[in-house]
SEDODREN-175223 format. One record per atom (N, C-alpha, C): residue in one letter; x, y, z. Coordinates in steps of 0.2 Angstrom, whole numbers, plus 5000, padded with zeros to 4 digits. Example, Ala and Ser with C-alpha at 12.3 -4.5 7.8 and 13.67 -1.06 7.14 Angstrom:
<atoms>
a506649725039
a506249785039
a506649845039
s506449895035
s506849955036
s506450005039
</atoms>
This chain:
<atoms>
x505767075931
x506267115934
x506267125941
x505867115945
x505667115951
x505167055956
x505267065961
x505167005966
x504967025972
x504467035972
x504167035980
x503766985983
x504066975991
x503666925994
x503666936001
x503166896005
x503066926010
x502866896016
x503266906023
x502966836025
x503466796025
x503966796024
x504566716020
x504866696027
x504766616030
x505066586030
x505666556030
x506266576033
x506966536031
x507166466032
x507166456026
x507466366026
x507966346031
x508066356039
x508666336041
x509166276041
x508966246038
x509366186033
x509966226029
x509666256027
x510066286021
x510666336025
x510866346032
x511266366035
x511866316036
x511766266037
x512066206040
x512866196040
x512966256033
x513766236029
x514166286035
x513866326037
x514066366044
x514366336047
x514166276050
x514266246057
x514466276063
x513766306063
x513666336069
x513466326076
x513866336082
x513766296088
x513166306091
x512466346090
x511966346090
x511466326083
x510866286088
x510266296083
x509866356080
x509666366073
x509166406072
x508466376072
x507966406076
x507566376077
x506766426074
x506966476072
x506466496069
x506766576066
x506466566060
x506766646054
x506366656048
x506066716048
x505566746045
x505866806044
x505766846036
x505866896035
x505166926032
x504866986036
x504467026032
x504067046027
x504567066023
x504467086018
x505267096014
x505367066006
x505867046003
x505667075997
x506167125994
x506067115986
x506667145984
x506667125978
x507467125974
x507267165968
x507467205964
x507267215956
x508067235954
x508067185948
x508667175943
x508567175936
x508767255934
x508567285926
x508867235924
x508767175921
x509167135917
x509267165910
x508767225907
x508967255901
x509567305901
x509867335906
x510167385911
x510567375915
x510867315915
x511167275920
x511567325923
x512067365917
x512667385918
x512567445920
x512067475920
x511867535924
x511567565925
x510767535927
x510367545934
x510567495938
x510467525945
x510667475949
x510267425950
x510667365956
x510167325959
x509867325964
x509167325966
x509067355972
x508667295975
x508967285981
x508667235988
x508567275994
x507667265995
x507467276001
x507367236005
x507467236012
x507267186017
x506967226020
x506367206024
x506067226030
x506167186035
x505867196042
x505967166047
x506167076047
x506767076049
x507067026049
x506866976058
x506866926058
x506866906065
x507466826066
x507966806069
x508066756070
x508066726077
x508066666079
x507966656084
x508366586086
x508966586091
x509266526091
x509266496097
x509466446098
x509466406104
x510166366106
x510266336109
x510566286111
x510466226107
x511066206105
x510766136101
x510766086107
x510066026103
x509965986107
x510365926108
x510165866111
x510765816112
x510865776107
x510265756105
x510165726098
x510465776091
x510665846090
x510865866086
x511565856085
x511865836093
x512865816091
x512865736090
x512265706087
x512465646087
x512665636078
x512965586078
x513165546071
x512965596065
x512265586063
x511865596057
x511965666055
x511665706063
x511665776061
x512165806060
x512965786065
x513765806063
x513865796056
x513865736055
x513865716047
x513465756042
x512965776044
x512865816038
x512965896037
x512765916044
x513265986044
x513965986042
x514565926042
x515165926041
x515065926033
x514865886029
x514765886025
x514465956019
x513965976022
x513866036021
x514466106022
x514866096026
x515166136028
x515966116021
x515966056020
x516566046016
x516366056010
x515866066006
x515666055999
x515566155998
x515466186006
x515366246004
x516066296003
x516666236003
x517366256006
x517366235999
x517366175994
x517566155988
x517166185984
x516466225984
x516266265979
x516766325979
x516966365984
x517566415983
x517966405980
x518166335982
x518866325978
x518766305971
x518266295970
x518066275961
x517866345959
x517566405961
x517466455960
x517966505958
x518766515963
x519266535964
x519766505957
x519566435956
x519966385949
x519566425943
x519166425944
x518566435937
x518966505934
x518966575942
x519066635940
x519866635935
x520266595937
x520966605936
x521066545929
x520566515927
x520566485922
x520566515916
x519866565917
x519566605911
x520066675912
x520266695917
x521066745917
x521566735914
x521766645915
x522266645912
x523066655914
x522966705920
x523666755923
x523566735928
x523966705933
x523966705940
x523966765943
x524566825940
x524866895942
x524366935941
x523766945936
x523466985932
x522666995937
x522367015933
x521667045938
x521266995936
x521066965941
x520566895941
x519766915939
x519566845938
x518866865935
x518366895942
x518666835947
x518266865952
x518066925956
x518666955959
x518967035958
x518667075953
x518367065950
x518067095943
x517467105945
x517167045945
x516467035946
x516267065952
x516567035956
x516467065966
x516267155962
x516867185960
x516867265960
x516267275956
x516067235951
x515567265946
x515067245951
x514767215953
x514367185957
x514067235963
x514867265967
x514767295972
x514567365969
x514767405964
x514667455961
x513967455958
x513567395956
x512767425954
x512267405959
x512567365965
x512167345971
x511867415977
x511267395975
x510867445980
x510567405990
x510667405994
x510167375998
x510067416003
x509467376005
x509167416011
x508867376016
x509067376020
x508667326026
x508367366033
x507767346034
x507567386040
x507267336047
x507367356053
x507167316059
x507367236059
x507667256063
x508267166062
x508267156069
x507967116071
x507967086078
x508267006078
x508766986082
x509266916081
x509166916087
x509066836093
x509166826097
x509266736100
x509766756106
x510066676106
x509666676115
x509566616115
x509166606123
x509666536125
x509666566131
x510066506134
x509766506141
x509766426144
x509766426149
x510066376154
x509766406160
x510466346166
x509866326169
x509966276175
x509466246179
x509666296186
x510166296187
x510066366193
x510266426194
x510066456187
x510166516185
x509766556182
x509166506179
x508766526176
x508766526169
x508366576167
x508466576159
x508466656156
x508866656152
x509266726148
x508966716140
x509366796139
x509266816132
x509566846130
x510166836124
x510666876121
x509966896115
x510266976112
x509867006109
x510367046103
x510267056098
x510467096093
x509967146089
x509967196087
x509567246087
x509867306083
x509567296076
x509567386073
x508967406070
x509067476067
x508567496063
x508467486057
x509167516055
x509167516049
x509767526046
x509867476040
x510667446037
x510467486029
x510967526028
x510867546020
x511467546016
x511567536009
x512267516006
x512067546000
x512267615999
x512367665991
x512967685990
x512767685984
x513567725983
x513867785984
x514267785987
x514567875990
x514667915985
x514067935984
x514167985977
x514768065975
x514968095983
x515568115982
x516268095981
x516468015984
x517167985981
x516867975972
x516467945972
x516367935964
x516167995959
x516068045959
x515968095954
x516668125955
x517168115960
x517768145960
x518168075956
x518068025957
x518367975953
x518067975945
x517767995944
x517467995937
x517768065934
x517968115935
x517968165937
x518768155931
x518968225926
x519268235922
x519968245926
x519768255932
x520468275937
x520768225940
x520368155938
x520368085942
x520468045936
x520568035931
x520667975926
x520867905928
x521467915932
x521767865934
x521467815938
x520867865942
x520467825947
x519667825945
x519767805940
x518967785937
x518567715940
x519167685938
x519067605940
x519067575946
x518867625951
x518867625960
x517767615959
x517867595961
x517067575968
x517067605972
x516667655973
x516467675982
x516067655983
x515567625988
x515367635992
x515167656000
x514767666003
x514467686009
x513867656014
x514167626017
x513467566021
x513567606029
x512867636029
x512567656034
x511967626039
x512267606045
x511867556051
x511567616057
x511067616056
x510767656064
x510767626070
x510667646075
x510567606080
x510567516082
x511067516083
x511367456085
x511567456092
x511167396094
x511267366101
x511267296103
x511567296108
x511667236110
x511367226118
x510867166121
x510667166127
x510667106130
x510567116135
x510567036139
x509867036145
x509566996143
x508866976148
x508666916151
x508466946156
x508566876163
x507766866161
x507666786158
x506666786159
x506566786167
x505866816166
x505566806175
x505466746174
x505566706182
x505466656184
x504866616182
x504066656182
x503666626181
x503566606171
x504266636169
x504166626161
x504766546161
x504466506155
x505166456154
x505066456146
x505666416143
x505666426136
x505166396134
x504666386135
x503966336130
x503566416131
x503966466133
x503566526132
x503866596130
x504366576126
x504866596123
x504566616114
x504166576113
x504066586107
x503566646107
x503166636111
x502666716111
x502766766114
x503566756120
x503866806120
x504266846114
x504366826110
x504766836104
x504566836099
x503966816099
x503466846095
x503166936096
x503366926102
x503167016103
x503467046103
x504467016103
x504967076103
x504967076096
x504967016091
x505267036084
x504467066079
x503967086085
x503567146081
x503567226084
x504067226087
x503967286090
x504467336086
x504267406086
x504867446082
x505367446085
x505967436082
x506667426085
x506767526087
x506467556087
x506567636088
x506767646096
x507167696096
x507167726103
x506467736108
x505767736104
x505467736107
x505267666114
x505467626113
x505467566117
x506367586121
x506467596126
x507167606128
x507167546132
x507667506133
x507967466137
x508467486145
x508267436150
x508867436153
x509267396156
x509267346150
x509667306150
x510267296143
x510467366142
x510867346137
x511467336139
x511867276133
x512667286134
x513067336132
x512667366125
x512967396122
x512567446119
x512367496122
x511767536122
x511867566115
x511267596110
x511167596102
x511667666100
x511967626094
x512367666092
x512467676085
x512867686081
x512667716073
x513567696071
x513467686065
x513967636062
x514067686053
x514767696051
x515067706047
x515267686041
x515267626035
x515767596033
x515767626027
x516467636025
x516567666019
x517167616015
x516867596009
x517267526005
x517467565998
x518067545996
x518267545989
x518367475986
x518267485981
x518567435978
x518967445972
x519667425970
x520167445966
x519767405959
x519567415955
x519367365947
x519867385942
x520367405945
x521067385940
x521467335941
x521767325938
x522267275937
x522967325941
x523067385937
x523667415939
x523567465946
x523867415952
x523567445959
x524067495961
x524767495960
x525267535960
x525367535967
x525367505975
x525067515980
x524567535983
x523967545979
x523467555979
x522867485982
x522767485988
x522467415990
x521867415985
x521667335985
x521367315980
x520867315983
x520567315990
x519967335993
x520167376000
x519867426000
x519967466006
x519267476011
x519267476018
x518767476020
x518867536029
x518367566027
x518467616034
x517867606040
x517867576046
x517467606049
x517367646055
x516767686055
x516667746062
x516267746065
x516367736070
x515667716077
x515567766079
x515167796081
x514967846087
x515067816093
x515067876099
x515367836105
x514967796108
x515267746112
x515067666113
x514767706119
x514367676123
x514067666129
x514367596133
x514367576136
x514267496138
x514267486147
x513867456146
x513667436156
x513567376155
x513867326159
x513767276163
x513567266169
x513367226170
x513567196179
x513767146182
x513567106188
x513967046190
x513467006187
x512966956187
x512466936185
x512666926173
x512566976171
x512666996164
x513366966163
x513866966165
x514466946165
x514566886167
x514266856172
x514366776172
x514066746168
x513466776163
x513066726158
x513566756153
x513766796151
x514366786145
x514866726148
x515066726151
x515766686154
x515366616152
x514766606155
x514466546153
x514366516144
x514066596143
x514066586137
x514766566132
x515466586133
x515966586129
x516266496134
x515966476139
x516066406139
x515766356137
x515266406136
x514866336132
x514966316126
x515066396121
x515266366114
x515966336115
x516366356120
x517066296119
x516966226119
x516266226124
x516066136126
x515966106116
x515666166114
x515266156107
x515866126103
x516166166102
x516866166099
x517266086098
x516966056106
x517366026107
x516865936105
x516265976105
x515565916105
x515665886094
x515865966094
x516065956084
x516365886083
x516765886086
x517265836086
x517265796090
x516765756094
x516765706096
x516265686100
x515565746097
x514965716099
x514565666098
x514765626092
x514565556087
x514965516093
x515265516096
x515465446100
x515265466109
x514965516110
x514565526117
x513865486118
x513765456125
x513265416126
x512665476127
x512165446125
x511465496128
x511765526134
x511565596134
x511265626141
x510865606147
x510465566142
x509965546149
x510365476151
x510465446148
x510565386150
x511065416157
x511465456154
x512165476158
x511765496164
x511465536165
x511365566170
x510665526174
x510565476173
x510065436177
x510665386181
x511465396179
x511765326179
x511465266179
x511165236174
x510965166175
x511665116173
x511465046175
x511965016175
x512565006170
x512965016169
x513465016168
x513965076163
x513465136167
x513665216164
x514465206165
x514665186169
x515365206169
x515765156162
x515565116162
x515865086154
x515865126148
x515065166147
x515165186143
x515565266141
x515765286147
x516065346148
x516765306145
x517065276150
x517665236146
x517665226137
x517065196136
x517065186127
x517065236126
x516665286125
x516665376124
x517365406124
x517865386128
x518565426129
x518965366123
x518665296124
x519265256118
x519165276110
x518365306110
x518365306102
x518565366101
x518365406105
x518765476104
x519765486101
x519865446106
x520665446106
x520665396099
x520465346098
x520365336093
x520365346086
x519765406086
x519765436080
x520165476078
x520565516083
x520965566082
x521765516079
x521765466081
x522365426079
x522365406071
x521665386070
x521365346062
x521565426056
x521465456061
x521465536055
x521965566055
x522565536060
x523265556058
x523465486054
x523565436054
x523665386050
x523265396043
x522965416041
x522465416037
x522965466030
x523565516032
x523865536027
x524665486028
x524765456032
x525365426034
x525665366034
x525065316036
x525265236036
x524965216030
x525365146028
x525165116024
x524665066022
x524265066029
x523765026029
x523165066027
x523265126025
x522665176024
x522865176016
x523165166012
x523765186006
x523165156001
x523065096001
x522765045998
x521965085996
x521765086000
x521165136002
x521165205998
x521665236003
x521765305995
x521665305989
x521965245986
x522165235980
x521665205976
x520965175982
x520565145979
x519965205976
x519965245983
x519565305980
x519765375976
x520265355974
x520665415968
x520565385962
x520665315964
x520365295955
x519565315956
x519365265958
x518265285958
x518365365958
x518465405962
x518265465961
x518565515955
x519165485952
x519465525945
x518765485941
x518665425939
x518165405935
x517665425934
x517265445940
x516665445940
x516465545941
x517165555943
x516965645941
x517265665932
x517665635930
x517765635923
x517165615921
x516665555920
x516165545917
x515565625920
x515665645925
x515065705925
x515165765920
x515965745921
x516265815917
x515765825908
x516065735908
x515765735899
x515265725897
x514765725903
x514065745903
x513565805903
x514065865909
x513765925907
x514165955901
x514565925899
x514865985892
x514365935886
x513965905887
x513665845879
x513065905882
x512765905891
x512265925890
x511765885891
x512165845895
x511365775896
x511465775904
x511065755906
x510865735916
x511365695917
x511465695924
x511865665926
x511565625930
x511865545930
x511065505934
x511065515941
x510965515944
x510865495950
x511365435953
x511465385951
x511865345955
x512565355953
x512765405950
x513465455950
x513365495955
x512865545956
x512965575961
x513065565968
x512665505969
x512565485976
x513265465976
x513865415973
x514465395974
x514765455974
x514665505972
x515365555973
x515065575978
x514365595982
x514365625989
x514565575993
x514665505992
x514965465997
x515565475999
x515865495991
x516565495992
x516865555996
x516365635995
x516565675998
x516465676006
x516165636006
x516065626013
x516565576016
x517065536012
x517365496015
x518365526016
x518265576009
x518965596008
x519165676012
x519765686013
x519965756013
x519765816008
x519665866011
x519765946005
x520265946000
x520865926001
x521465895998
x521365865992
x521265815998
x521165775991
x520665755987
x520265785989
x519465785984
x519965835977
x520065915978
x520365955973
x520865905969
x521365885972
x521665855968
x521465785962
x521065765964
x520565695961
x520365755954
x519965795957
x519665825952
x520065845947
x520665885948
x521065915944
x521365855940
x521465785943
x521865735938
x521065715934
x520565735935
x520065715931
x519965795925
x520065825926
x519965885922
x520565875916
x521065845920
x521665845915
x521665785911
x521365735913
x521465695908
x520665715901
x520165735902
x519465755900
x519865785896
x520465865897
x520765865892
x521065865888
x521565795889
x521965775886
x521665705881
x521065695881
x520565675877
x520365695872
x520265765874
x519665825868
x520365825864
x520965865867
x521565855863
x521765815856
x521765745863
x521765685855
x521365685851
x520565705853
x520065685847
x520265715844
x520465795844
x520465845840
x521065835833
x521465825837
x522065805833
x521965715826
x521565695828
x521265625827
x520665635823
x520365685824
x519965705817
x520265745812
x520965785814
x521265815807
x521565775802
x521965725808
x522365675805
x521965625799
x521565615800
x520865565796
x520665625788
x520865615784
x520565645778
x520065615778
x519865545778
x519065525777
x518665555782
x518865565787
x518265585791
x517965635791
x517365635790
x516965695790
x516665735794
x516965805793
x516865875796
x516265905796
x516065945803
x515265985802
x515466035807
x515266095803
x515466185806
x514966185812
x514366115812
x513966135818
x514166135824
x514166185829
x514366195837
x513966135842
x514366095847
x513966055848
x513566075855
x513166025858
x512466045862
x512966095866
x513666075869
x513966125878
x514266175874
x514566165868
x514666235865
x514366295863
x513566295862
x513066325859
x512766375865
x512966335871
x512466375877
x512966425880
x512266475881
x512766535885
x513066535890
x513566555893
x513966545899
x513566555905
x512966575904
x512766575913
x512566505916
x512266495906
x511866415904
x512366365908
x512966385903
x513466335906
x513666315915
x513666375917
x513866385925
x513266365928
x512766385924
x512066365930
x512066265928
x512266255924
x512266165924
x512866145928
x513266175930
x513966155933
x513966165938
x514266225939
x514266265947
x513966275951
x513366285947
x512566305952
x512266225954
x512166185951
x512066105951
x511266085946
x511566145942
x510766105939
x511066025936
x510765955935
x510865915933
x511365875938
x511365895944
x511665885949
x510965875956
x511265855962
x510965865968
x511265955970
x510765965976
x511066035978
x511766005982
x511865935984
x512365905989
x513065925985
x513065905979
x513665885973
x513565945970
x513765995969
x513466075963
x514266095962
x514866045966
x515266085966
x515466055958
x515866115954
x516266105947
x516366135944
x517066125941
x517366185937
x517466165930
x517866115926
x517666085922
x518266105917
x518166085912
x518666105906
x518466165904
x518666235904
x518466305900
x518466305894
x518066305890
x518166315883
x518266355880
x518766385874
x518866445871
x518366515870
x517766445867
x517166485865
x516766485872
x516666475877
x516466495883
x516766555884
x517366565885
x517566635888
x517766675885
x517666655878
x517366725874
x516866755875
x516166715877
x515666715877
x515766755886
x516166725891
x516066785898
x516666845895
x516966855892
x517266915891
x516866965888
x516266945883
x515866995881
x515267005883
x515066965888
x514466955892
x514466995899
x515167005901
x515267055908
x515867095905
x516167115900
x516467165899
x516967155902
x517267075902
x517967095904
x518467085902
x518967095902
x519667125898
x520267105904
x520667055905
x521067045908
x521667065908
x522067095913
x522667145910
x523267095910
x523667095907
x524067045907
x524867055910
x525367005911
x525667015917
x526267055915
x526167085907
x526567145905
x526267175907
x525867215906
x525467295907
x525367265917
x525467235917
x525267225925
x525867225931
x526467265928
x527067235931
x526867285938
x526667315940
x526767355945
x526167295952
x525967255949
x525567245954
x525967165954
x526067175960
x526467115964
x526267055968
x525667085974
x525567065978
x524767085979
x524267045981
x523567065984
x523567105990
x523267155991
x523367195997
x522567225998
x522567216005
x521967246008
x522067296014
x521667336015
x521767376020
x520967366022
x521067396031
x520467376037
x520567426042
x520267486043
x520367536047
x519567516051
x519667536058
x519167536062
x519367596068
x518967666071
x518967706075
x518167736079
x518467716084
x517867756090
x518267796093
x517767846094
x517767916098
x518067916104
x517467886105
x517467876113
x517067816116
x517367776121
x517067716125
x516867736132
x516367756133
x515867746139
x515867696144
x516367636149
x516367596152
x516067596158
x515467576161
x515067566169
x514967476171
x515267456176
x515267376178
x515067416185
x514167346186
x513967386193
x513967296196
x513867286202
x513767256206
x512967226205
x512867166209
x512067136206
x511867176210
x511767236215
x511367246219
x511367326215
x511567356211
x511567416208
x512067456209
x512567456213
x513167486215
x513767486210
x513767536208
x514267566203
x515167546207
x515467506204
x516267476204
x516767516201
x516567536196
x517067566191
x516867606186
x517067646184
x516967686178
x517667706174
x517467686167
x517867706163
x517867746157
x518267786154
x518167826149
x518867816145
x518767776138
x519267766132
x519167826126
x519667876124
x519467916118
x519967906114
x519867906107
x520267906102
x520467806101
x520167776102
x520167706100
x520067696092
x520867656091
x520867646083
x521267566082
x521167546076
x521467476073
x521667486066
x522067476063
x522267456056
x522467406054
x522167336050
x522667276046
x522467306038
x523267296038
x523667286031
x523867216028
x523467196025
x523667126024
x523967116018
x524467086017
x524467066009
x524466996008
x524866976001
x524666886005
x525366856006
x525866876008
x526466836013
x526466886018
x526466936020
x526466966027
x525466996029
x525667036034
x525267056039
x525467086042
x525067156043
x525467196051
x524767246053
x524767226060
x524167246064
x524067326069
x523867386066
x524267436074
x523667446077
x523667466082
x523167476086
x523467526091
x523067596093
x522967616097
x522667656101
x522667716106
x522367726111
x522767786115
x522067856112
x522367916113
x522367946120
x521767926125
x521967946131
x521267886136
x521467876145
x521267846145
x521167866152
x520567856155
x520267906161
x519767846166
x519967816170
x519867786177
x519367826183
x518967796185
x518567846191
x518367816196
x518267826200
x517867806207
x517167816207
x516967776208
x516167806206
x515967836214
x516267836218
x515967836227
x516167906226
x516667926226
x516867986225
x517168016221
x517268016213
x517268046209
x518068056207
x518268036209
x519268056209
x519367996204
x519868036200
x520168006194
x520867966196
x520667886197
x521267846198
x521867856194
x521467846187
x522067826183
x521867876176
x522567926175
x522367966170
x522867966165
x522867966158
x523267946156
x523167986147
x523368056147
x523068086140
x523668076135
x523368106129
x523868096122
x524468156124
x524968136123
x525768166124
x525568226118
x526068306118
x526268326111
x526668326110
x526668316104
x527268306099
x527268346093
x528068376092
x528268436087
x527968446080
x527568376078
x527168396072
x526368426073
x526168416081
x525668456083
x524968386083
x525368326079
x524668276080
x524668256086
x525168236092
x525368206096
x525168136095
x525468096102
x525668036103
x525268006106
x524867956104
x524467916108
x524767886115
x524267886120
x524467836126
x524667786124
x524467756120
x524667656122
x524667656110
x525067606111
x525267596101
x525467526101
x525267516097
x525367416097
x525367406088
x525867376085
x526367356082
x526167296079
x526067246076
x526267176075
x526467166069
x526967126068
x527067126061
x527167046060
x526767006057
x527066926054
x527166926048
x527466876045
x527666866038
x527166766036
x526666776035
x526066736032
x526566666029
x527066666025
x527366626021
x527666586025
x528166606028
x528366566035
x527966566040
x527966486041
x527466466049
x527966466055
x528566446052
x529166466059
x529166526061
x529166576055
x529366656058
x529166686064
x529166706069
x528766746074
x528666806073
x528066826077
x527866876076
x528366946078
x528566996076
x528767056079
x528167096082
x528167116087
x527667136090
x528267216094
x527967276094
x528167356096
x527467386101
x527967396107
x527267426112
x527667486114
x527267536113
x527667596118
x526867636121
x526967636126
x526767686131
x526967736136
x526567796136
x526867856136
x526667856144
x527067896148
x526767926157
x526067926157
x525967906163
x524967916166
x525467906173
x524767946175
x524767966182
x524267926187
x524467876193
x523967846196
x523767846204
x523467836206
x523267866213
x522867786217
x523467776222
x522867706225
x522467726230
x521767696226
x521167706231
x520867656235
x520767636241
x521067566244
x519967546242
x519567606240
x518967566239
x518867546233
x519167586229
x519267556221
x519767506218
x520167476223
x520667436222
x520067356227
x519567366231
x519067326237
x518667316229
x518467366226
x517967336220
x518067286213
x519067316212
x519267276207
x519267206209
x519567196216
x519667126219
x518867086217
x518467136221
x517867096220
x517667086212
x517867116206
x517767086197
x518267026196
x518967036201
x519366986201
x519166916205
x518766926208
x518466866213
x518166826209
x517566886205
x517066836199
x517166796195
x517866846191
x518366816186
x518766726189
x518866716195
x519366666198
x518966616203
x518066636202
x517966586206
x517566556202
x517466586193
x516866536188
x517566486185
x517166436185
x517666376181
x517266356176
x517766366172
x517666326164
x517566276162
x517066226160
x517066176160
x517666136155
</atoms>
C-alpha cells in the first residue's frame, strides 16, 4: 500500500511529449512516497508526498534542433495528443450519452475527492547565457504546496441542508512562499560551474531565512479553491469551478533584469521558430566559421524550408499525395485491426506490428491517424457481429458458456494491456478498442459508476467551467542599472473571470484603483480610485469585457471597456524616466 523512495532521479526523456523550447538537464526529487489503501480506496485517501524537488534547464543545444531529436520529441508529443483522444473515445464509449456525465468527469471528481498531496522545497531554474552579457539565472522557488479537502464546503455539502449538493468535491491547494528571481553569475563563474552552483541553491532551505535581492517577484502565498460538480444534473452549476487568492504582489525590476527577460521571450520565439525548421539548418559552427561555400548552404536552408511548408499543405490537397494516403489507410486500418484482435485473444503483439504502426504515426496527421483507427474499430466490430450471428445460425455448431481469454480479465487488466501498452512499446500504448458489454459492466461496478441519461439529464446543456483569479494589491518598483528608482506603482483590487462553455467564452477583468508616484519627490502623478455607486459596492477604475462565440471562427470578438475619471499631473522628471523605459523597450531588437 505504500512506496517510499529516496534520492530519485528524473528520466528526462520521459518529458519529451512537452516539447519544450528548453533542455532538462538535470531532476532529482528527495524524497517520494505515495500510500494507496487499495482495501479503502473509496474512502481513505490517497496520500503523495514529495520532498525537495530540484529542476534545472538550459538552452538546448545545436545538435538537439537537428532531424532525430525534432523527430522524436514530435513524435512523442503526437502520440501524447492521441492517447487523450483514445482516452476521451474510451470515456464516451462505456457512457454511451454524448449529453450525459462522462466517465472521465467521474473519475477526475472521484480521484480529486480522495487525493491528498503534499509537496515541500521546490527549486526550478533556467540559465541562460549571452557572449556579452554574461550569464543569468531565472529561478522558481516555494516552500510548500499542499492539496486537502476543504473540510467546511464539504460537511456543508454533505450536510442534510445540502442534499442537492452532495455530489460537489471541494478542495483547497495551499502554496506558501512563492518566488520568482533573476541572477547575474559573477564573471569569474561560467556554466561548467553551474552545476555546483546549483547544487548549493537546490540544498539550501527555500525559507525566508536566506533573503534575496534579486527578486522579480518577491515570496508570496497563493489560494486555490476547486469544486468539482460529480453530477450529471449541473442546472447552471459549473462543472469545475476554480478560485484563486494571492497575497499582495511585490515586484522590482531593473534596466539589466528586463533586457534578459526581452532576450529571453526572443529567444523562445527563435525556438518556436527552430521547431519547425531546425531539421533543415546547417551546423552552427560551420556557419559561423564561414567556410567555403556557407552562403550556398544558407540558400538550401531557406529552399527546404519553403519547401517543406508547401509539401504539408499539398499533403491534404493535391493528388499526387492521394495515392500515398490511400496507401497508408489501408496498411494502417490492417495492421491496427490485427492489434486490436490480439489484445482482446490476449496474446502479444509482435514487435514488427509495432514498429510499422510507429512508422506510420510518424508519417501521417493526428487526423487522420483517429480516423484509420476508428474504420479499423468498426470493421473488428462488424466481424464479432457476423461471428455472432453465424454461430446462432449453425445448429451444428457447438456452443461453450466458457468466457473467453479478453473476456475473463478485469477491466484494469484490460486497460493496462491497451491503453497503458502493456504488450505494446511505451512508443505505440495509444488504444481504445471495441468496449465489451461485460467490460463495462465490470467499470460500472468497479468505480461505482452509474451514467445519468439524456432524459434525467435534460437540464444540462452545455460543459461549463468557471476561473476566478484576485490580488489585493500589486507593489510595482522599475529602478535603473545604477540603483535609481524610475517609477513606482501601486494596483489594488486586481481581478479576472473566464466562463467557458463549449461554443462561447466571455473574459472580465478588472481594476479598483490605480496610483502612480515619483519616486524623486513623492507626488502622485496618476491617481485613479474605485467610483461610488448607489448599491454601495462601487465601480471599478478600468472593466474589460470579452465575449467570443468558439463555434464560429469568422465571429469576432465583442470586446466592452469602460473607464471611470483619474486625475493626472505632468511631471517633466517622471515623464525623462518613462522615455528612458521607452528607450530600452525601442532600442532591443528581436531577432
Amino acid at each position: 500500500e505504500e512506496i517510499n523512495l529516496e534520492n530519485v532521479e528524473l528520466i528526462l526523456e520521459a518529458f519529451d511529449y512537452l516539447q519544450l523550447p528548453f533542455a532538462l538537464k538535470t531532476g532529482r526529487i528527495g524524497k517520494l512516497s505515495i500510500k494507496i489503501p487499495w482495501k479503502k480506496l473509496g474512502w481513505d485517501p490517497i496520500i503523495i508526498v514529495i520532498e525537495d524537488v530540484f529542476v534545472c534547464a538550459y538552452p538546448r543545444e545545436d545538435s538537439e534542433w537537428g532531424s532525430e531529436s525534432l523527430g522524436k520529441r514530435e513524435l512523442a508529443g503526437k502520440l501524447a495528443k492521441l492517447n487523450a483522444i483514445e482516452l476521451a473515445k474510451f470515456s464516451r464509449r462505456v457512457t454511451d450519452n454524448q449529453t450525459g456525465q462522462s466517465l472521465l468527469s467521474y473519475m477526475s471528481a472521484k480521484i480529486l475527492d480522495n487525493i491528498q498531496v503534499s509537496i515541500q522545497n521546490v527549486h526550478i531554474i533556467y540559465v541562460e547565457s549571452h557572449n556579452d552579457q554574461g550569464s543569468f539565472i531565472f529561478g522558481l522557488v516555494f516552500n510548500s504546496l499542499s492539496m486537502q479537502t476543504d473540510t467546511q464546503k464539504q460537511s456543508f455539502a454533505m450536510s442534510l441542508m445540502a442534499r442537492s449538493r452532495q455530489d460537489e468535491v471541494n478542495k483547497k491547494i495551499n502554496i506558501s512562499n512563492v518566488g520568482i528571481y533573476c541572477q547575474q553569475l559573477e564573471e569569474q563563474q561560467n556554466l561548467n560551474d553551474v552545476g555546483a552552483l546549483t547544487d548549493a541553491q537546490s540544498n539550501f532551505s527555500l525559507g525566508l531565512a536566506h533573503p534575496r535581492d534579486d527578486y522579480l517577484i518577491n515570496p508570496f502565498c497563493v489560494t486555490v479553491s476547486v469544486l468539482a460538480n460529480n453530477s450529471g444534473k449541473r442546472d447552471g452549476v459549473p462543472q469545475y469551478d476554480m478560485t484563486a487568492e494571492l497575497t499582495a504582489l511585490v515586484l522590482s525590476i531593473d534596466e539589466i533584469q528586463l533586457q534578459q527577460i526581452l532576450n529571453l521571450c526572443d529567444h523562445f520565439t527563435i525556438c518556436a521558430l527552430r521547431t519547425k525548421y531546425g531539421r533543415y539548418r546547417p551546423p552552427e559552427s560551420f556557419l559561423s566559421k564561414r567556410h567555403k561555400g556557407w552562403q550556398i548552404m544558407w540558400w538550401q536552408y531557406a529552399k527546404d524550408s519553403i519547401m517543406a511548408d508547401v509539401k504539408r499543405r499539398l499533403k491534404k490537397t493535391s493528388w499526387r499525395f492521394l495515392g500515398k494516403r490511400l496507401e497508408y489507410r489501408r496498411k494502417y486500418v490492417n495492421l491496427y485491426r490485427t492489434k486490436l484482435e490480439l489484445l482482446q485473444k490476449g496474446q502479444l503483439v509482435s514487435k514488427d506490428i509495432l514498429q510499422k504502426l510507429e512508422t506510420l504515426d510518424k508519417e501521417c496527421d493526428i487526423d487522420d491517424i483517429v480516423s484509420y483507427r476508428t474504420i479499423a474499430e468498426q470493421r473488428l466490430q462488424d466481424l464479432s457481429v457476423k461471428s455472432t450471428k453465424d454461430n446462432f445460425s449453425s445448429p451444428g455448431s457447438p456452443r461453450t458458456d466458457e468466457p473467453s481469454a479478453g473476456a475473463g480479465r478485469g477491466w484494469l487488466n484490460w486497460l493496462s494491456l491497451g491503453m497503458l501498452g502493456a504488450g505494446g512499446t511505451a512508443d505505440t500504448s495509444s488504444f481504445a478498442g471495441v468496449v465489451s458489454e461485460d467490460i463495462i459492466k465490470d467499470i460500472y461496478e468497479g468505480t461505482e459508476f452509474h451514467p445519468v441519461s439524456s432524459a434525467e439529464n435534460h437540464l444540462t446543456k452545455e460543459n461549463y467551467y468557471s476561473l476566478r483569479l484576485s490580488i489585493p494589491q500589486i507593489l510595482t518598483t522599475v529602478t535603473s542599472r545604477f540603483g535609481m528608482k524610475l517609477i513606482d506603482g501601486m494596483f489594488t483590487g486586481l481581478g479576472t473571470e473566464y466562463k467557458i462553455w463549449d461554443d462561447s467564452a466571455t473574459i472580465l477583468a478588472w481594476l479598483d484603483s490605480l496610483e502612480i508616484t515619483n519616486p524623486l519627490n513623492k507626488n502622485k502623478v496618476l491617481l485613479a480610485e474605485k467610483c461610488s455607486t448607489g448599491d454601495g459596492l462601487g465601480a471599478p477604475v478600468i472593466s474589460i469585457q470579452v465575449d467570443f462565440l468558439k463555434s464560429n471562427e469568422n465571429s469576432e470578438a465583442s470586446t466592452r471597456v469602460v473607464v471611470q475619471e483619474f486625475n493626472v499631473i505632468y511631471e517633466p522628471e517622471l515623464f525623462f524616466n518613462l522615455l528612458h523605459i521607452y528607450d530600452l523597450f525601442s532600442s532591443f531588437q528581436f531577432q
